[in-house]
N, C-alpha and C positions, 0 to 999 in steps of 0.2 A: 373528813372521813379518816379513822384512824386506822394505822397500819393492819392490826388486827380488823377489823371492817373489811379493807379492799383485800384483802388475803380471805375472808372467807365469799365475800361478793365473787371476786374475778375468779378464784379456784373452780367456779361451778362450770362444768362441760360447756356451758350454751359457750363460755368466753373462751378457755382454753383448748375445744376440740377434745378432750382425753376426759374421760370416766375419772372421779376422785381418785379410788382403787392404783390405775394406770399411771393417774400423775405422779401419787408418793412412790409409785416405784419408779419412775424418771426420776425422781429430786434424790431416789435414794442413790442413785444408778450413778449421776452426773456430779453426787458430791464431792467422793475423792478427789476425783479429775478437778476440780474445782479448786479443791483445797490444794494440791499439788500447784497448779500453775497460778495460785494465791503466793504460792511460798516462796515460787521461783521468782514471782514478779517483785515482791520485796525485800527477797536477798540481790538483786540485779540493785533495786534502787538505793540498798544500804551498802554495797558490797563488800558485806563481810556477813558470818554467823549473825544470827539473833542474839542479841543480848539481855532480854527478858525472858522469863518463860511464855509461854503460848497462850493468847487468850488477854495478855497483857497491853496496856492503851486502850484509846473508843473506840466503842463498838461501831460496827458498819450501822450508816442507817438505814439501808436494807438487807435485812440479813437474805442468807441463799436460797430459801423456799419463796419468798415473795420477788427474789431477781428471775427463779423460773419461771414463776408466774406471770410475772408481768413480759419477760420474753414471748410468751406462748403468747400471749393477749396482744401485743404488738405484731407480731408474726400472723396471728388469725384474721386480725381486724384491719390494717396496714395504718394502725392509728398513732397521730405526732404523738411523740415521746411526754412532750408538756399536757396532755391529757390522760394519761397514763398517771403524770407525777403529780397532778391533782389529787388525785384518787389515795393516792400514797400519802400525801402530806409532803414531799421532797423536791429539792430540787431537780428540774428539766434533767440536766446531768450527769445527777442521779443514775434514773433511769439508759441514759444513752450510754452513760459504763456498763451498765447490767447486760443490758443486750450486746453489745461486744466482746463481753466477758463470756455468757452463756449461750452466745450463736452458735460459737465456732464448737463449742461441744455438742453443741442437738447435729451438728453439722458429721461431726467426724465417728456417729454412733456408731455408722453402719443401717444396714436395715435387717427386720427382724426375719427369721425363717420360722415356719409354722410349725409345729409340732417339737421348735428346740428352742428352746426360751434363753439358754445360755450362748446361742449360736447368734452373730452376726455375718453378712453381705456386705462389704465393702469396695469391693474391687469387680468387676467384669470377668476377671479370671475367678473369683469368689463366687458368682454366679455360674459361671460352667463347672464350676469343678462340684457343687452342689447338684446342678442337673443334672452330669454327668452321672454322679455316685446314688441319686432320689429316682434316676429315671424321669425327670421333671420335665414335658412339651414348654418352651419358651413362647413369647409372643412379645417382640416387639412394634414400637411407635413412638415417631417421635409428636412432640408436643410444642407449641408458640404460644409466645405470654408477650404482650405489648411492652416495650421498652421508650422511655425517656429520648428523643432525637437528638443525637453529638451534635454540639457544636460546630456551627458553617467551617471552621477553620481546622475543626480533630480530622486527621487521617484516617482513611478507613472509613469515614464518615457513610458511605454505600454499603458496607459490608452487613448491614442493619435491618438492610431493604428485605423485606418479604416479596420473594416472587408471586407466592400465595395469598396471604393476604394485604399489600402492596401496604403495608406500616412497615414501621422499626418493630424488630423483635429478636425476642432471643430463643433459641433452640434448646429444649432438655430431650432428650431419649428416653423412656422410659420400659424397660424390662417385668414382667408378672407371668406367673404360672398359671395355666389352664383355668381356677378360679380369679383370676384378675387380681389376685396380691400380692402387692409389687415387692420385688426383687431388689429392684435395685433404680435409680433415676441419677441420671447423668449424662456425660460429652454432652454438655453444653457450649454452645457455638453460636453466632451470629445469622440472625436468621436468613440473610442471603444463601447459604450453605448449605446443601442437601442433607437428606434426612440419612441416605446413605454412604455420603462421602463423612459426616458426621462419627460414624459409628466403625467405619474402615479406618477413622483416623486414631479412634481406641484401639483398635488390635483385632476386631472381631475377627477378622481373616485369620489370622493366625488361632485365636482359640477353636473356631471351626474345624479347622486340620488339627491339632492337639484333641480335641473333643467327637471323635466322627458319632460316636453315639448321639449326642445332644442334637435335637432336632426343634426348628422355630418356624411359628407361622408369620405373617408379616403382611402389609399391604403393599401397593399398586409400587410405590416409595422406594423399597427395596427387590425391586425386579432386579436389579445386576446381581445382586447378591443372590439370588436364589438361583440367578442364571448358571453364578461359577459352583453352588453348592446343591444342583440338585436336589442330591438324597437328602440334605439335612433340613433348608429354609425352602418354605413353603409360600408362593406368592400368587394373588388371585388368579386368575385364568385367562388369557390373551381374549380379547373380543372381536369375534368372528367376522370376516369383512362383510360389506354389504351385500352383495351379491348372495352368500352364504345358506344355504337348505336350513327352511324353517326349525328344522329337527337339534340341526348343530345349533342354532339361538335357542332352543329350548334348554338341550345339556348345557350349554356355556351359562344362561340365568343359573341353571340349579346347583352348578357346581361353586357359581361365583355366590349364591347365596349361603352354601355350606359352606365355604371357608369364611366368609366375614362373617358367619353365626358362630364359627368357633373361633376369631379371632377377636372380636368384639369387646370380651372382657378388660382386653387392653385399652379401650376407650373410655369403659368405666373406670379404671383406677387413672386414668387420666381427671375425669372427673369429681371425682373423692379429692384429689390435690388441690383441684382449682375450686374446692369450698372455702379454702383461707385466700383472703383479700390480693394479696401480693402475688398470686402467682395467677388469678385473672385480667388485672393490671399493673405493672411493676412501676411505681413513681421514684424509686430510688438511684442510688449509685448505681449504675449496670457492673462494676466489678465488684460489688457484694451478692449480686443476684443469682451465681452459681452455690454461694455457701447458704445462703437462704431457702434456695429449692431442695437441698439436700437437708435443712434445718425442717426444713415443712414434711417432705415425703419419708422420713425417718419414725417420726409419731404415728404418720397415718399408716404405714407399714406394718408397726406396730397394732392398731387396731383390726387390723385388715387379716393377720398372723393369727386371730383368735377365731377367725372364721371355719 
């Protein structure tokens, strides 16, 4: 299959996840940035000025529109890199430079905000200071993606363990406004680690108190935190003791159903993530799988922002 072939095959939504439309504005989006840390990387390995003009020597044999593609298609699919470079015509290589090259920018986009196409989310404080100024209800949860088990002899080798569901895994948090389009996905942590010790270890305490406006709903997970934040985080409703008058189990169901019908949303864009291969089971390096999750929820953010 030649290069032109697997550029228009893999380009199509079923492989990439993104609408044609969507993608050429990622490839437009992610070229500069591209071309920059092209330039940095071989003036570092010449060290000195370029001595030709630009453009000058062979060409890449994959140029930049089919390295994003074939990123997106390895990201989607969690497919070996050598079945990728099939498809290409290229060596295995090839491809595993591309993806290293163009992760870390799907990585470092940001995410999108609805209604400002020029606006990015990058930061936690990014995210209050937008709800803060939209009047925007937050909803977090965090999220577990199965991870590779350390070796008998890695330290820390328990810190993996799910309480919950008793595998290795790794923790993302993930932030969306009232329609479930997500904000923001990150503190990622070893899934031994609370979903709320997770999220205190970003700062969320502190943007709380800088933020009294912003107001978040949350499940059973983050009971401390609603405990010290009252007026702002919202967490389901204590469940009444045994003993307890038919009446108060009737309010206690109805309350605790109104707030997970409006917290819900945050499960679905939990969902929407976990359509791409890698973040329903992770086979890879566990210290690539933070820039990956943020490689993945950055696109779908984006589709999610047209809603």
């Amino acid at each position: 299959m030649t290069q032109y072939l697997g550029r228009t095959g893999l380009s199509h939504p079923v492989f990439t996840g993104l609408r044609r439309r969507r993608l050429g504005s990622l490839i437009g989006e992610l070229a500069d940035a591209w071309m920059a840390s092209e330039e940095g990387r071989l003036h570092d390995r010449r060290g000195h000025e370029r001595m030709r003009a630009a453009g000058a020597g062979p060409n890449h044999q994959l140029v930049f529109t089919d390295r994003v593609i074939a990123t997106l298609v390895v990201l989607r699919f969690q497919l070996p890199h050598v079945a990728v470079a099939v498809l290409y015509g290229v060596d295995r290589s090839t491809i595993t430079r591309a993806v290293h090259e163009i992760r870390p920018l799907l990585a470092n986009r940001g995410f999108a905000v609805p209604g400002c196409p020029g606006l990015r989310l990058r930061t936690l404080t990014d995210v209050f200071a937008y709800a803060a100024a939209e009047g925007v209800e937050l909803r977090l949860d965090g999220t577990e993606v199965r991870v590779r088990r350390p070796r008998a002899s890695k330290p820390g080798r328990r810190a993996f363990v799910s309480g919950k569901m008793r595998q290795n895994t790794k923790k993302a948090t993930v932030v969306t406004d009232e329609q479930g389009r997500t904000l923001r996905a990150g503190a990622c942590r070893p899934g031994r680690m609370h979903d709320q010790t997770a999220v205190k270890a970003e700062g969320i305490c502190d943007l709380l108190e800088r933020y009294p406006q912003v107001k978040a709903k949350v499940d059973a997970g983050y009971r401390g935190l609603a405990k010290q934040f009252p007026d702002q985080v919202q967490a389901p409703p204590l469940k009444p003791k045994k003993d307890a008058p038919a009446e108060d189990v009737t309010a206690w169901e109805a309350a605790r159903h109104q707030q997970s019908s409006e917290r819900i949303c945050v499960e679905h864009a939990n969902a929407e993530h976990k359509q791409w291969r890698p973040l329903q089971r992770y086979v890879g390096r566990r210290e690539y799988f933070d820039e990956i999750y943020s490689a993945v929820a950055g696109p779908v953010s984006d589709r999610a922002a047209e809603r």
